[in-house]
Every structure is written in structure tokens, then in C-alpha cells.
N, C-alpha and C positions, 0 to 999 in steps of 0.2 A: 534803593540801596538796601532796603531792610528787607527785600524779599529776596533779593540776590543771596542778600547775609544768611538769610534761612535754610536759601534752597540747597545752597553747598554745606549747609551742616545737616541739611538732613539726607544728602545724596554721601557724605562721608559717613555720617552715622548705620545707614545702608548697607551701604561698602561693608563695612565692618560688621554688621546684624549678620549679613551674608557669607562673609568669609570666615565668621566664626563658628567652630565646630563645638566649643563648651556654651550654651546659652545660660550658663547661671546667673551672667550679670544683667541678665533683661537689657540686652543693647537693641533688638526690637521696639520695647516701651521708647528709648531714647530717639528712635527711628520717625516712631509714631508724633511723639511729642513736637519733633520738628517737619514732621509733615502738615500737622494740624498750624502749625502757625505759618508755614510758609502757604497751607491755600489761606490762612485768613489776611494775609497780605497782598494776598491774589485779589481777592475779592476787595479789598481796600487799594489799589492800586488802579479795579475795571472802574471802582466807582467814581477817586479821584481825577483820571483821564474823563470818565464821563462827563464830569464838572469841568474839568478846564481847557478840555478840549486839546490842541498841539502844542500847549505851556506845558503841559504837566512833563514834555520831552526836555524841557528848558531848567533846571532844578539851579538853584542859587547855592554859590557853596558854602554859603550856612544850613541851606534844607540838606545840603548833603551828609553835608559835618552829623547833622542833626537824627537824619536818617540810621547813617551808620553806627552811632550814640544807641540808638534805639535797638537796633537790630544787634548787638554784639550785646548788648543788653540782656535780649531777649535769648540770645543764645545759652547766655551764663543764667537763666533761669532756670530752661529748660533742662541745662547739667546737674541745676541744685535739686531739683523735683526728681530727678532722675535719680541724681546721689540718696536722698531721701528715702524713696523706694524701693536700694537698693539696700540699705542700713535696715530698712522697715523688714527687708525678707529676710535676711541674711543668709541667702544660701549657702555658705559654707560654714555657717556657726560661728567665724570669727568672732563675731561683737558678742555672743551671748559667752562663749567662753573667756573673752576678756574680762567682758562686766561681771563675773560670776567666779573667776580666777580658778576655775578649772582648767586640767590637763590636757593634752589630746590622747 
């Protein structure tokens, strides 16, 4: 469930990197950010089937619950790192002309 949760935020995050023609808001970076966690769910998903074999098909729906918990989790972090580094750049000056109480 948490790699599913990944995969489609980072295949919509994509979408949007791609269809957008202003890159000021770094939705690339945002792209990036959930590609990196949906392969490290990949790889924690080959290693858990490794371990349990045709169980790991069988998930309890509290591993579900749990999974999903985790993965929507992980989404809302990668938006706040993302928000973060987008505050950090600020390509369009907003935040420093706020804080600074300059004109345009």
C-alpha cells in the first residue's frame, strides 16, 4: 500500500513537472523526491516477499490500515521538503519582499 501510495504521487507529480511550462516552482524536485521513496519501497517490498514468501500477498487489514498510515505519511513529507525548498529559493521574491515590506 505504501508503494502504490508513492507511485501515484510521484507519476502525478510528473504529470505536472511535464505539463508545466513555468519551472519556477521546482515540481521536478517534487517529482524526484517521490521517485526516490517509491524505489525505496520497491526494494523494501522485493526484500519483505523475499522473507515471507506468498504471505507477503495476504496483508492483514491492520498491515493495511498501517501501510497506508505510512505511505500518505510519507507523501505529506515529501510536500513539506518540497514546500521548504521552495520558500528557501523563492523564485519569485514573494517571501523576501513580504519579510522586507518592500514594493513591487
Amino acid at each position: 500500500m505504501t508503494l502504490l501510495i508513492t507511485v501515484f504521487a510521484a507519476l502525478i507529480s510528473t504529470v505536472v513537472w511535464y505539463a508545466s511550462s513555468n519551472n519556477d516552482m521546482k515540481p521536478g524536485s517534487l517529482a524526484l523526491i517521490y521517485w526516490g521513496a517509491s524505489l525505496m519501497w520497491f526494494v523494501d517490498a522485493a526484500v519483505e516477499y523475499i522473507d515471507m514468501g506468498a504471505d507477503y500477498f495476504a496483508p492483514t487489514a491492520a498491515d493495511m490500515l498501517n501501510d497506508a498510515y505510512l505511505g500518505f505519511s510519507v507523501v505529506a513529507l515529501g510536500m513539506i521538503i518540497w514546500i521548504a525548498m521552495v520558500l528557501i529559493k523563492d523564485p519569485k521574491g514573494k517571501l523576501r519582499r513580504t519579510l522586507t515590506g518592500e514594493k513591487k
